[in-house]
C-alpha positions in Angstrom: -2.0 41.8 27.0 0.2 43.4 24.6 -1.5 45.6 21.8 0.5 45.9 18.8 0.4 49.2 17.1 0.9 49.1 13.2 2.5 52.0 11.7 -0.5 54.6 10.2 -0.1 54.9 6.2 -1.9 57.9 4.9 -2.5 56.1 1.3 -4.6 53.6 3.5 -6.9 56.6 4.1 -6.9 58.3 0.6 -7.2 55.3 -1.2 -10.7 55.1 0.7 -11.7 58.4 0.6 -11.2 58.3 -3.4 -13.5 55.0 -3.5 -16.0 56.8 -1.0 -15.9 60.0 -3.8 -16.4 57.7 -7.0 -19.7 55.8 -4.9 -21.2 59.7 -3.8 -20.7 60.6 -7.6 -22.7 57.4 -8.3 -25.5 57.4 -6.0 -25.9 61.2 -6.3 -25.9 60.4 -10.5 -28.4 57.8 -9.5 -30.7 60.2 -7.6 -31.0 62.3 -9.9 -32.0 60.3 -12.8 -34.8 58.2 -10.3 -35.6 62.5 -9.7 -35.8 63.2 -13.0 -39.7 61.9 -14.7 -41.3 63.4 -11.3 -39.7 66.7 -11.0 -40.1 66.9 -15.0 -44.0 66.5 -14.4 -43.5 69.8 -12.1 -41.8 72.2 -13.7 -39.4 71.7 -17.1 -36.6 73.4 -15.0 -36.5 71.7 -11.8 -34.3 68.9 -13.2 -31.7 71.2 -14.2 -31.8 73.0 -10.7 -31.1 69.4 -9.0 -28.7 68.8 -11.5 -26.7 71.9 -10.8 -27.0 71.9 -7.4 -25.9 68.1 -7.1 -23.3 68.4 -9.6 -22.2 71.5 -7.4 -21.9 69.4 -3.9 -20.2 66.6 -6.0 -17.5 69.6 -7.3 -16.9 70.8 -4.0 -16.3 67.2 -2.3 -14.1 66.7 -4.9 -12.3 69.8 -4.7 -11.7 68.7 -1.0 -10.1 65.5 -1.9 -8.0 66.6 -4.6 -6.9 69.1 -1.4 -6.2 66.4 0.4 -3.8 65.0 -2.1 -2.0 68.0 -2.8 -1.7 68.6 0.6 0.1 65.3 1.2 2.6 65.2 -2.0 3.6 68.5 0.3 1.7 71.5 -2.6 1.0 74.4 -0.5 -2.7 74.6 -0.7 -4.9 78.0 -0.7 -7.1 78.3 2.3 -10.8 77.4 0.6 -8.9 74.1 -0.7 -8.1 73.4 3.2 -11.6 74.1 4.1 -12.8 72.1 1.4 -11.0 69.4 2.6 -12.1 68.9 5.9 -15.7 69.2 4.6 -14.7 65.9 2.4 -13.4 64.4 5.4 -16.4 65.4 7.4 -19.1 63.9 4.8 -17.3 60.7 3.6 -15.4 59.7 6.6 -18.5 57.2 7.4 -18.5 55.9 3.9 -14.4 55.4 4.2 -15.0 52.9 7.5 -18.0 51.4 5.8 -15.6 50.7 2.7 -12.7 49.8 5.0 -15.2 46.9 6.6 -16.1 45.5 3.5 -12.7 45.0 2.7 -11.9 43.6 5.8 -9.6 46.5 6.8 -9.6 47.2 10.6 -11.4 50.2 12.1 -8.7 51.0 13.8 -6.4 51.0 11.0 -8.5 53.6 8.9 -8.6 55.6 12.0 -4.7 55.9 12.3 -4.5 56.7 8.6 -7.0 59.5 9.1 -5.0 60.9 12.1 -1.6 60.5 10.2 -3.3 62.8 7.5 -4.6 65.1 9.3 -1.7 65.6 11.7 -0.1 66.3 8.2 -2.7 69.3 7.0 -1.8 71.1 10.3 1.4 70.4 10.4 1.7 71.8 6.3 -0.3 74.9 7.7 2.8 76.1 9.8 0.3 77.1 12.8 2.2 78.9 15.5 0.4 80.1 18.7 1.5 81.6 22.2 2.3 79.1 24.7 -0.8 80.1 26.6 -2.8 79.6 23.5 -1.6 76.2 23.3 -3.6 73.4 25.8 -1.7 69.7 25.5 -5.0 67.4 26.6 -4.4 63.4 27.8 -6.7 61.0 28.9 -7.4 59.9 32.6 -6.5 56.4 31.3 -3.0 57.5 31.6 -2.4 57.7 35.1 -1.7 54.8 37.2 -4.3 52.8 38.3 -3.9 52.9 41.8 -3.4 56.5 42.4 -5.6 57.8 45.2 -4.8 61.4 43.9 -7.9 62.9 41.7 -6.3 65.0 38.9 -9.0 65.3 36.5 -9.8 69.1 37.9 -6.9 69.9 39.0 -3.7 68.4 37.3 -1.4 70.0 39.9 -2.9 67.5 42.3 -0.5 64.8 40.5 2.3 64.2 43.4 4.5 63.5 40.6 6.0 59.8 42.2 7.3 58.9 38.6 4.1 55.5 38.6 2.9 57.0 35.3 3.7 59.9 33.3 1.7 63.0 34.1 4.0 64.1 36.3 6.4 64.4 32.9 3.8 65.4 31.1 3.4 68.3 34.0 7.1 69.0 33.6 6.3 69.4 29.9 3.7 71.6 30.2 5.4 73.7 32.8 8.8 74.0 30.5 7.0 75.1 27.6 4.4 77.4 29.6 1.3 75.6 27.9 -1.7 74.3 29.8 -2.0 70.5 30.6 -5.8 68.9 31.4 -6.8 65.1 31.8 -10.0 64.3 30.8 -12.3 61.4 31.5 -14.3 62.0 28.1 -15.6 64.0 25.1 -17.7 65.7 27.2 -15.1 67.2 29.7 -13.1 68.0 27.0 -15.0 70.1 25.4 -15.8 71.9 28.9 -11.8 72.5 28.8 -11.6 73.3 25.9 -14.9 76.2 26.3 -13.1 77.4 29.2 -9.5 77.6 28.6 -10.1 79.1 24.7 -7.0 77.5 23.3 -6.0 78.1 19.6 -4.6 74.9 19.3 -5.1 71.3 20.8 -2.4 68.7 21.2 -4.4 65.3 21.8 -3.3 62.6 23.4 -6.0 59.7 23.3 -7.0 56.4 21.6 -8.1 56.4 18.0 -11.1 56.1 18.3 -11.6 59.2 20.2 -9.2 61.2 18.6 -11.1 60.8 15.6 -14.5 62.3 17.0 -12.2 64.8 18.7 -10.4 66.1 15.7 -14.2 66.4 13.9 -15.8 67.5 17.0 -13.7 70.8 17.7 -12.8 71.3 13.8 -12.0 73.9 12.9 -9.5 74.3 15.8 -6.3 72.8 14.9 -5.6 69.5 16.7 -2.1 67.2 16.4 -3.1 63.7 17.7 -0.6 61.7 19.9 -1.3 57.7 19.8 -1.3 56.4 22.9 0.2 53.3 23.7 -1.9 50.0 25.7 0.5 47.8 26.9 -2.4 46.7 29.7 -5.2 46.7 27.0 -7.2 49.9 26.5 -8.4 52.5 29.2 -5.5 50.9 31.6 -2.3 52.3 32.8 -1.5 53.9 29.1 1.4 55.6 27.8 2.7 57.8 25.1 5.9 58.8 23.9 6.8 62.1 24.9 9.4 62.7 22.5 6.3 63.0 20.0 4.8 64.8 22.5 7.4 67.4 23.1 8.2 67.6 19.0 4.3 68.3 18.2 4.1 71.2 21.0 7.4 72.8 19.6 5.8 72.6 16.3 3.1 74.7 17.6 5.1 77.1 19.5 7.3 80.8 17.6 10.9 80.0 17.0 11.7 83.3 19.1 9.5 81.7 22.1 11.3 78.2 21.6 15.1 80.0 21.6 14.1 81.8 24.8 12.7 78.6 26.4 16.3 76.9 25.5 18.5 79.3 26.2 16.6 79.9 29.8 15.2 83.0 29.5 12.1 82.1 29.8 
């Protein structure tokens, strides 16, 4: 079975996150006025408290998205903009899926569109970090199969027989001096990432669970690397490691990457 991967459009996401905005501002609108007779019988100034503080969320959501936006047609954005934004992402994402559904717009394709956007806010935010800093993490899925060789705690186990690519992934890691981990799940990721104390992720995983990953570990910066299923999912995947190799560069000092190519380090 071979899965065919359609090509993530960010305005897919936007579009949804702007319709998931315009129903928040209605339903909040909404509670307030249902709000209003009740909280009136209380006190004359309780009305005008929920309004405030409602129209205040509402604001800041808003703010977010408009972030978001700016952030895409490539306007450097101040800091409380980008923190604004992935608060927005945070709080409507569900709504966007739920939107996306009714519209009969795959799950899957709203979660490419999210990971195409957010690759791009870290990517706008010119993060550089230490190659020790920098932890490259890929799912157990991508090893063969039929490898007797356990490499979930200990990647170095991988004899490297060329069946599947963590032993170029290895290479990778080892060429750039970054750390490497296969996990089996969310759970031992986040047990990596506790231990190891990157300051930057580069994720390599389905969409599904680079979605939760990205909002789990927020706000450590995280690129997300599709992987590819030509065997279905959770079998024998793979990933291209040009991508792979381009987002750890983008991570990594120019000084670090001219010593790395002319061999010094």
């Amino acid at each position: 079975m071979i899965e065919i991967m359609h090509r993530p459009r960010k305005r897919l996401f936007l579009t949804l996150i702007l319709i998931s905005l315009c129903i928040a501002t209605v339903s909040t609108y909404g509670i307030w006025l249902v709000s209003l007779p009740g909280l009136a019988n209380i006190s004359a100034y309780l009305p005008m408290i929920l309004g405030v503080v409602l129209a205040t969320v509402i604001f800041a959501i808003a703010c977010g998205v408009i972030g978001i936006i700016l952030a895409i047609l490539g306007f450097r954005t101040l800091g409380i903009f980008q923190g604004l934004a992935w608060s927005a992402i945070n709080l409507l994402f569900p709504m966007a899926t739920s939107i996306g559904k009714v519209f009969d717009v795959d799950k899957e394709r709203v979660e490419r569109s999210f990971i195409e956007v957010s690759n791009h806010l870290i990517m706008q935010k010119r993060i550089t970090v230490q190659p020790d800093k920098l932890l490259i993490m890929t799912p157990h899925c991508l090893q063969q199969e039929t490898c007797p060789y356990k490499i979930t705690r200990d990647v170095s186990n991988c004899h490297r027989c060329g069946k599947c690519q963590i032993g170029e992934l290895s290479n990778l890691a080892e060429k750039y001096g970054v750390h490497l981990a296969v996990v089996t799940g969310g759970t031992l990721a986040r047990k990596v990432i506790k231990t190891i104390r990157p300051h930057a992720v580069l994720a390599i995983a389905c969409e599904r669970d680079l979605t939760s990953g990205i909002q789990d570990v927020f706000p450590l910066p995280v690129i997300g690397v599709l992987n590819e299923r030509p065997f279905g999912p959770c079998c024998n995947t793979r990933v291209k490691l040009d991508k792979v190799e381009e987002a750890i560069q983008s991570f990594l000092p120019e000084e670090i990457l001219r010593k790395i190519k002319d061999g010094v380090l």
